[in-house]
C-alpha positions in Angstrom: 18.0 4.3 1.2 20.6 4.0 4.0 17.6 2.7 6.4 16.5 0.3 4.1 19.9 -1.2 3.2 20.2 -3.2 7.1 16.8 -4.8 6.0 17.7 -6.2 2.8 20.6 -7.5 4.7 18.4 -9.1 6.6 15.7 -10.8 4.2 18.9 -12.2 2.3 19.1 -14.4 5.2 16.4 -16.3 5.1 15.7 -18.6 2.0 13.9 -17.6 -0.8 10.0 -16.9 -1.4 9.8 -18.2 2.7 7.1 -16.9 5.0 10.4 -15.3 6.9 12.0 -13.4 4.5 8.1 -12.2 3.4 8.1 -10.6 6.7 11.4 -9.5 7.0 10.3 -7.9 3.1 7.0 -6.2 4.5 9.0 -4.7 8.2 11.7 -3.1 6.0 10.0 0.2 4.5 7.8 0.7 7.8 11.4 1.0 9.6 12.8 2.8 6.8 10.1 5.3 6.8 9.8 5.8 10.6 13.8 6.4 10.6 13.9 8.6 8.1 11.5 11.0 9.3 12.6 10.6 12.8 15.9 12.2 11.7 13.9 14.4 9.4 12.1 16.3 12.6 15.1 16.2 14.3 17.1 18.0 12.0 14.0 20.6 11.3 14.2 21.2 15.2 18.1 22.0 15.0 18.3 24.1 12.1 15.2 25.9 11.9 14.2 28.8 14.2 10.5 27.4 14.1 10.3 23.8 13.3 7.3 22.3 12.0 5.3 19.6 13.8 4.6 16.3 12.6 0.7 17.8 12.6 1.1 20.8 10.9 3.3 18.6 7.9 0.6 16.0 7.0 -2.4 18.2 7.8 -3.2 16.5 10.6 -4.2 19.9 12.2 -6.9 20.6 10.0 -9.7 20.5 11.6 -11.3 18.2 9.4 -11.1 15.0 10.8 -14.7 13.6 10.4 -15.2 14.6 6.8 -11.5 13.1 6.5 -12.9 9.8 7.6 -16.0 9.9 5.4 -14.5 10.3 2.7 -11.2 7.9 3.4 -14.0 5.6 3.4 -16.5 6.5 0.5 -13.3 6.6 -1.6 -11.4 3.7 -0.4 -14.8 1.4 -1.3 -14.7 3.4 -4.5 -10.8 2.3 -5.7 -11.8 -1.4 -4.4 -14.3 -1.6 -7.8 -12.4 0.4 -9.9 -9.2 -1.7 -9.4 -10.9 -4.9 -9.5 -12.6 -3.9 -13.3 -8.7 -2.5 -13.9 -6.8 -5.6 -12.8 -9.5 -8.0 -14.4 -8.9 -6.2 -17.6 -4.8 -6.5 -17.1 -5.2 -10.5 -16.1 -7.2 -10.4 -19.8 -4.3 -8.3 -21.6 -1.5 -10.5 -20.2 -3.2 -13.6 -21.2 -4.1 -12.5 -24.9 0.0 -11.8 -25.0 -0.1 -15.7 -24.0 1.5 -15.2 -20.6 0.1 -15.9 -17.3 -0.8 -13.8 -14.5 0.6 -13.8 -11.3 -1.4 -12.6 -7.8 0.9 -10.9 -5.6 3.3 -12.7 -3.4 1.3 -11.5 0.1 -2.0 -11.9 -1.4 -1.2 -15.6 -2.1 0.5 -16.0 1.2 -2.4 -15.1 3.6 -5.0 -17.0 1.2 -2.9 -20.0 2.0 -2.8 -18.9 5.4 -6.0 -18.3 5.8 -7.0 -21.5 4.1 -4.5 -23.8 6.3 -5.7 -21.7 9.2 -2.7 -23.7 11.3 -0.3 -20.4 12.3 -2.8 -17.9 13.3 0.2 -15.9 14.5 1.8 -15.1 11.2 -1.5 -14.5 9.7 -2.5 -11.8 12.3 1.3 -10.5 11.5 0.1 -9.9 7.6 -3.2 -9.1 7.9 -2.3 -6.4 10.1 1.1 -5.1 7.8 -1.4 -5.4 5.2 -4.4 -3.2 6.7 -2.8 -1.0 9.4 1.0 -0.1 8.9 0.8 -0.2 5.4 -1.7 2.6 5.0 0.6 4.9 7.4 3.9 4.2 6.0 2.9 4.7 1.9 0.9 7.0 2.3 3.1 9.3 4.5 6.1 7.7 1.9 4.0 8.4 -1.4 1.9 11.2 -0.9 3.2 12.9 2.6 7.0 13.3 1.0 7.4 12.6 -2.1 4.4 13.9 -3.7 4.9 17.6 -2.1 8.4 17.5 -2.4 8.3 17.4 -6.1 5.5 19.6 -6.5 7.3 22.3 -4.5 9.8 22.8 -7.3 7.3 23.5 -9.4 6.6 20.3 -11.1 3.1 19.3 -9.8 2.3 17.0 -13.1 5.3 15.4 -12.7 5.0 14.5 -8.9 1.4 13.2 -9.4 2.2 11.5 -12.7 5.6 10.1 -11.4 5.2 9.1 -8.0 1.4 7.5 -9.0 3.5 5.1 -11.1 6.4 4.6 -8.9 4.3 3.3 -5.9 2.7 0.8 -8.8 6.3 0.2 -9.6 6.9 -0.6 -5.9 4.8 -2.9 -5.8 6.0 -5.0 -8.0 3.6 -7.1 -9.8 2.5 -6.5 -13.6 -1.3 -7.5 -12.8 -1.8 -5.1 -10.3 0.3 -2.0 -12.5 -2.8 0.0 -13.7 -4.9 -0.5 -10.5 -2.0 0.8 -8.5 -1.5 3.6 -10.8 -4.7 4.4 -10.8 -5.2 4.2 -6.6 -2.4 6.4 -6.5 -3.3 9.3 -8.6 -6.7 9.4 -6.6 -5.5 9.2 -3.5 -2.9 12.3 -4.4 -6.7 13.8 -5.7 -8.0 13.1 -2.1 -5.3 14.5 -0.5 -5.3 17.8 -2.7 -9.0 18.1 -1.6 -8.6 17.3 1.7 -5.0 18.8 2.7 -5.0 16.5 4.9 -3.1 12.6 4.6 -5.6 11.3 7.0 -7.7 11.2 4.7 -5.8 9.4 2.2 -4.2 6.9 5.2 -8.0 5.9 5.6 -8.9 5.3 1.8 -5.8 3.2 2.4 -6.9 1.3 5.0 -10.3 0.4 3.7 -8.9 -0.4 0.1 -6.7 -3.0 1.9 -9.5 -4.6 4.4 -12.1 -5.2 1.5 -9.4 -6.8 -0.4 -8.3 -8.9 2.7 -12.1 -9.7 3.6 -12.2 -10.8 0.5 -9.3 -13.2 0.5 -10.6 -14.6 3.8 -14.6 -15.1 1.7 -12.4 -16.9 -0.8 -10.4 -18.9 0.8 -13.6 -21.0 2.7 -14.8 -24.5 1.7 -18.5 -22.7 0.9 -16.9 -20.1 -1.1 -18.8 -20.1 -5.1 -15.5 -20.5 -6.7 -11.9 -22.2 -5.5 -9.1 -20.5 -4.3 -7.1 -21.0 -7.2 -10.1 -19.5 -9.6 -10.3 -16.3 -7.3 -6.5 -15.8 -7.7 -6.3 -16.6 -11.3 -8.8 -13.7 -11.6 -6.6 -11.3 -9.0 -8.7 -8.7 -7.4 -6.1 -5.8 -7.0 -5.0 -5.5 -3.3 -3.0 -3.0 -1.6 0.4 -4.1 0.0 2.8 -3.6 2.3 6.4 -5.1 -0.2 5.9 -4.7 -1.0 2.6 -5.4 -0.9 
Protein backbone atom coordinates (compact mmCIF):
# COMPACT_ATOMS: atom_id res chain seq x y z
CA UNK A 1 0.00 0.00 0.00
CA UNK A 2 2.87 2.33 0.92
CA UNK A 3 4.39 1.63 -2.73
CA UNK A 4 1.38 2.29 -4.37
CA UNK A 5 0.50 5.56 -2.56
CA UNK A 6 3.65 7.71 -4.64
CA UNK A 7 1.77 6.50 -7.87
CA UNK A 8 -1.62 7.62 -7.11
CA UNK A 9 0.12 10.84 -6.27
CA UNK A 10 1.18 10.82 -9.49
CA UNK A 11 -1.92 9.97 -11.79
CA UNK A 12 -3.67 12.79 -9.81
CA UNK A 13 -1.54 14.90 -11.79
CA UNK A 14 -2.51 14.52 -14.96
CA UNK A 15 -6.22 15.30 -15.97
CA UNK A 16 -8.81 12.98 -15.95
CA UNK A 17 -9.62 9.76 -18.18
CA UNK A 18 -6.15 11.16 -20.30
CA UNK A 19 -3.95 8.75 -22.07
CA UNK A 20 -1.24 10.06 -19.23
CA UNK A 21 -2.80 9.34 -16.21
CA UNK A 22 -3.95 5.80 -18.03
CA UNK A 23 -0.36 5.13 -17.97
CA UNK A 24 0.65 6.53 -14.98
CA UNK A 25 -2.67 4.03 -13.71
CA UNK A 26 -1.27 0.80 -15.46
CA UNK A 27 2.91 1.58 -14.08
CA UNK A 28 1.62 1.90 -10.53
CA UNK A 29 0.96 -1.92 -9.31
CA UNK A 30 4.00 -3.25 -11.60
CA UNK A 31 6.23 -0.83 -9.24
CA UNK A 32 4.27 -1.66 -6.33
CA UNK A 33 4.70 -5.23 -6.79
CA UNK A 34 8.38 -5.19 -7.76
CA UNK A 35 9.02 -3.06 -4.44
CA UNK A 36 7.27 -4.97 -2.32
CA UNK A 37 8.91 -8.09 -2.98
CA UNK A 38 12.25 -6.62 -3.39
CA UNK A 39 12.02 -5.76 0.38
CA UNK A 40 10.28 -8.97 0.91
CA UNK A 41 13.62 -11.11 -0.21
CA UNK A 42 15.56 -8.82 1.53
CA UNK A 43 14.16 -9.09 4.69
CA UNK A 44 13.84 -13.17 4.24
CA UNK A 45 17.75 -12.99 3.66
CA UNK A 46 18.30 -10.95 7.09
CA UNK A 47 16.18 -12.78 9.35
CA UNK A 48 16.16 -16.16 8.14
CA UNK A 49 19.10 -18.67 8.57
CA UNK A 50 18.08 -20.09 5.04
CA UNK A 51 16.31 -17.71 2.91
CA UNK A 52 14.23 -18.74 0.15
CA UNK A 53 14.90 -17.87 -3.49
CA UNK A 54 12.71 -16.09 -5.70
CA UNK A 55 12.70 -19.75 -7.65
CA UNK A 56 12.01 -22.00 -5.03
CA UNK A 57 8.86 -19.35 -3.94
CA UNK A 58 6.88 -19.35 -7.22
CA UNK A 59 7.95 -22.80 -8.38
CA UNK A 60 9.98 -21.74 -10.76
CA UNK A 61 12.36 -24.67 -9.83
CA UNK A 62 10.15 -27.27 -10.79
CA UNK A 63 11.36 -28.87 -13.43
CA UNK A 64 8.40 -28.51 -15.40
CA UNK A 65 8.77 -25.88 -17.54
CA UNK A 66 7.61 -27.30 -20.96
CA UNK A 67 4.38 -28.86 -19.67
CA UNK A 68 4.08 -25.32 -17.83
CA UNK A 69 4.02 -23.67 -21.23
CA UNK A 70 1.57 -26.21 -22.79
CA UNK A 71 -0.70 -25.79 -20.67
CA UNK A 72 -0.33 -21.78 -19.97
CA UNK A 73 -1.33 -22.01 -23.42
CA UNK A 74 -4.14 -24.65 -23.88
CA UNK A 75 -5.68 -22.91 -20.86
CA UNK A 76 -5.19 -19.39 -21.65
CA UNK A 77 -7.11 -20.03 -25.24
CA UNK A 78 -9.56 -21.95 -23.00
CA UNK A 79 -10.50 -18.70 -20.52
CA UNK A 80 -10.49 -16.44 -23.92
CA UNK A 81 -14.12 -18.49 -24.83
CA UNK A 82 -15.31 -19.04 -21.64
CA UNK A 83 -15.02 -15.25 -20.76
CA UNK A 84 -16.28 -14.10 -23.91
CA UNK A 85 -19.83 -16.45 -23.45
CA UNK A 86 -19.46 -14.97 -19.56
CA UNK A 87 -19.10 -11.31 -20.46
CA UNK A 88 -21.61 -11.61 -23.42
CA UNK A 89 -24.06 -12.94 -20.93
CA UNK A 90 -23.19 -9.93 -18.27
CA UNK A 91 -23.49 -7.17 -21.32
CA UNK A 92 -27.26 -9.06 -21.71
CA UNK A 93 -27.92 -8.97 -17.74
CA UNK A 94 -26.97 -5.25 -17.35
CA UNK A 95 -28.98 -4.29 -20.32
CA UNK A 96 -32.33 -6.25 -19.24
CA UNK A 97 -31.69 -4.02 -15.80
CA UNK A 98 -31.90 -1.06 -18.51
CA UNK A 99 -28.38 0.13 -18.02
CA UNK A 100 -25.57 0.20 -20.38
CA UNK A 101 -22.43 -1.55 -20.60
CA UNK A 102 -19.24 -0.15 -20.36
CA UNK A 103 -15.76 -1.90 -22.16
CA UNK A 104 -12.94 -1.25 -19.95
CA UNK A 105 -11.13 2.00 -19.96
CA UNK A 106 -7.62 0.26 -21.72
CA UNK A 107 -9.64 -1.82 -23.97
CA UNK A 108 -11.23 1.32 -25.46
CA UNK A 109 -8.06 3.22 -25.32
CA UNK A 110 -5.87 0.95 -27.60
CA UNK A 111 -8.98 0.26 -30.06
CA UNK A 112 -8.89 3.96 -30.51
CA UNK A 113 -5.33 3.74 -30.72
CA UNK A 114 -5.08 1.22 -32.87
CA UNK A 115 -7.78 2.66 -35.08
CA UNK A 116 -6.08 6.32 -35.26
CA UNK A 117 -2.81 4.41 -35.65
CA UNK A 118 -1.12 8.15 -35.25
CA UNK A 119 1.13 7.51 -31.80
CA UNK A 120 2.52 4.16 -32.40
CA UNK A 121 4.60 4.88 -29.27
CA UNK A 122 1.89 4.82 -26.70
CA UNK A 123 0.28 1.97 -28.31
CA UNK A 124 3.40 -0.26 -28.16
CA UNK A 125 3.42 1.17 -24.33
CA UNK A 126 -0.22 -0.68 -23.70
CA UNK A 127 -0.14 -3.32 -25.73
CA UNK A 128 2.92 -4.46 -24.03
CA UNK A 129 1.47 -3.52 -20.07
CA UNK A 130 -1.37 -5.30 -21.33
CA UNK A 131 0.34 -8.66 -22.63
CA UNK A 132 3.75 -8.83 -20.92
CA UNK A 133 3.99 -6.98 -17.36
CA UNK A 134 0.63 -7.58 -16.56
CA UNK A 135 0.79 -11.32 -16.63
CA UNK A 136 4.02 -11.19 -14.24
CA UNK A 137 2.83 -8.64 -11.84
CA UNK A 138 -1.01 -10.24 -11.07
CA UNK A 139 -0.20 -13.18 -11.24
CA UNK A 140 2.81 -13.14 -8.81
CA UNK A 141 0.29 -10.38 -6.86
CA UNK A 142 -2.94 -12.74 -7.06
CA UNK A 143 -1.83 -16.15 -7.05
CA UNK A 144 2.09 -15.95 -6.01
CA UNK A 145 1.13 -14.01 -2.53
CA UNK A 146 -1.93 -13.64 -1.84
CA UNK A 147 -3.46 -16.83 -2.72
CA UNK A 148 -0.79 -18.98 -0.59
CA UNK A 149 -0.65 -16.59 2.08
CA UNK A 150 -4.27 -17.14 2.97
CA UNK A 151 -4.34 -20.71 2.39
CA UNK A 152 -1.40 -21.12 4.80
CA UNK A 153 -3.56 -20.26 7.74
CA UNK A 154 -5.71 -22.71 6.92
CA UNK A 155 -8.29 -21.09 4.92
CA UNK A 156 -7.82 -22.51 1.35
CA UNK A 157 -11.72 -21.86 0.21
CA UNK A 158 -11.44 -18.60 1.38
CA UNK A 159 -8.11 -17.58 -0.50
CA UNK A 160 -9.39 -19.10 -3.80
CA UNK A 161 -12.92 -17.84 -3.35
CA UNK A 162 -11.72 -14.31 -2.00
CA UNK A 163 -8.84 -13.43 -3.89
CA UNK A 164 -10.71 -14.84 -7.38
CA UNK A 165 -13.15 -12.01 -6.72
CA UNK A 166 -10.83 -9.43 -5.47
CA UNK A 167 -8.66 -9.44 -8.71
CA UNK A 168 -12.35 -9.10 -10.65
CA UNK A 169 -12.79 -6.43 -8.10
CA UNK A 170 -9.54 -4.89 -9.20
CA UNK A 171 -10.30 -4.56 -12.13
CA UNK A 172 -12.86 -2.48 -11.98
CA UNK A 173 -15.50 -2.81 -14.50
CA UNK A 174 -19.05 -4.57 -13.88
CA UNK A 175 -19.08 -6.27 -17.50
CA UNK A 176 -15.98 -8.01 -17.15
CA UNK A 177 -16.90 -9.16 -13.01
CA UNK A 178 -17.90 -12.88 -13.78
CA UNK A 179 -15.24 -13.48 -16.49
CA UNK A 180 -12.63 -12.19 -14.13
CA UNK A 181 -13.94 -14.23 -11.42
CA UNK A 182 -14.09 -16.96 -13.32
CA UNK A 183 -10.19 -16.55 -14.96
CA UNK A 184 -9.07 -16.30 -11.59
CA UNK A 185 -10.37 -19.25 -9.88
CA UNK A 186 -8.83 -21.31 -12.90
CA UNK A 187 -5.76 -19.98 -12.98
CA UNK A 188 -5.39 -20.66 -8.93
CA UNK A 189 -6.70 -24.41 -10.43
CA UNK A 190 -3.60 -24.25 -12.81
CA UNK A 191 -1.40 -23.28 -10.45
CA UNK A 192 -2.48 -26.03 -7.76
CA UNK A 193 -1.83 -28.50 -10.64
CA UNK A 194 1.17 -27.14 -11.76
CA UNK A 195 2.92 -25.76 -8.44
CA UNK A 196 4.33 -23.72 -10.50
CA UNK A 197 3.16 -19.66 -11.37
CA UNK A 198 4.74 -20.02 -14.70
CA UNK A 199 2.26 -21.65 -15.66
CA UNK A 200 -0.34 -19.44 -14.70
CA UNK A 201 1.93 -16.13 -15.84
CA UNK A 202 1.52 -17.86 -19.43
CA UNK A 203 -2.30 -18.54 -19.40
CA UNK A 204 -2.03 -14.93 -18.54
CA UNK A 205 -0.29 -13.86 -21.31
CA UNK A 206 -2.14 -15.64 -23.93
CA UNK A 207 -5.65 -14.60 -22.38
CA UNK A 208 -4.38 -11.02 -22.90
CA UNK A 209 -2.85 -11.37 -26.60
CA UNK A 210 -6.08 -13.06 -28.11
CA UNK A 211 -8.01 -10.38 -26.53
CA UNK A 212 -5.58 -7.67 -27.85
CA UNK A 213 -5.40 -9.47 -31.39
CA UNK A 214 -8.72 -9.14 -31.35
CA UNK A 215 -9.06 -5.48 -30.65
CA UNK A 216 -6.47 -4.86 -33.41
CA UNK A 217 -9.12 -7.41 -36.09
CA UNK A 218 -11.77 -4.96 -34.83
CA UNK A 219 -10.60 -1.98 -35.04
CA UNK A 220 -9.73 -2.31 -39.27
CA UNK A 221 -11.85 -0.64 -41.99
CA UNK A 222 -12.54 -4.58 -43.37
CA UNK A 223 -13.50 -5.73 -40.08
CA UNK A 224 -17.48 -7.52 -40.34
CA UNK A 225 -18.75 -5.30 -37.62
CA UNK A 226 -17.68 -1.44 -36.43
CA UNK A 227 -15.77 -0.68 -33.68
CA UNK A 228 -18.36 0.58 -31.69
CA UNK A 229 -20.50 -2.86 -32.24
CA UNK A 230 -17.47 -5.00 -31.10
CA UNK A 231 -17.27 -2.91 -27.86
CA UNK A 232 -20.88 -2.66 -27.23
CA UNK A 233 -20.62 -6.52 -27.14
CA UNK A 234 -17.19 -6.45 -24.87
CA UNK A 235 -15.11 -9.46 -25.24
CA UNK A 236 -13.57 -9.84 -21.66
CA UNK A 237 -9.89 -8.77 -21.67
CA UNK A 238 -7.30 -9.03 -19.14
CA UNK A 239 -5.72 -5.79 -17.72
CA UNK A 240 -3.07 -4.21 -16.38
CA UNK A 241 -5.50 -1.04 -13.90
CA UNK A 242 -6.15 -1.80 -13.88
CA UNK A 243 -6.64 -3.45 -16.72
Amino acid sequence: MLALSPGAVVAGQFADGSVAQMAANITVLPVAILVAVTVWFQVNRRFYQSPISLAAAFGFNRNNTGRCLLLGLVTGLGLVLISMVLALLTSQLIQSLGDQAEPQKLVTLIAEESAKQENIGTLIFFVVMAVVVAPIAEEILFRGILYPAIKQIGYPRLAAIGTALLFALFHVNLLTFASLTAVALALIALYEFTDNLLAPIIAHAIFNISNVAMIFMASKPLAPTTLENWLGFRYAIESVLII
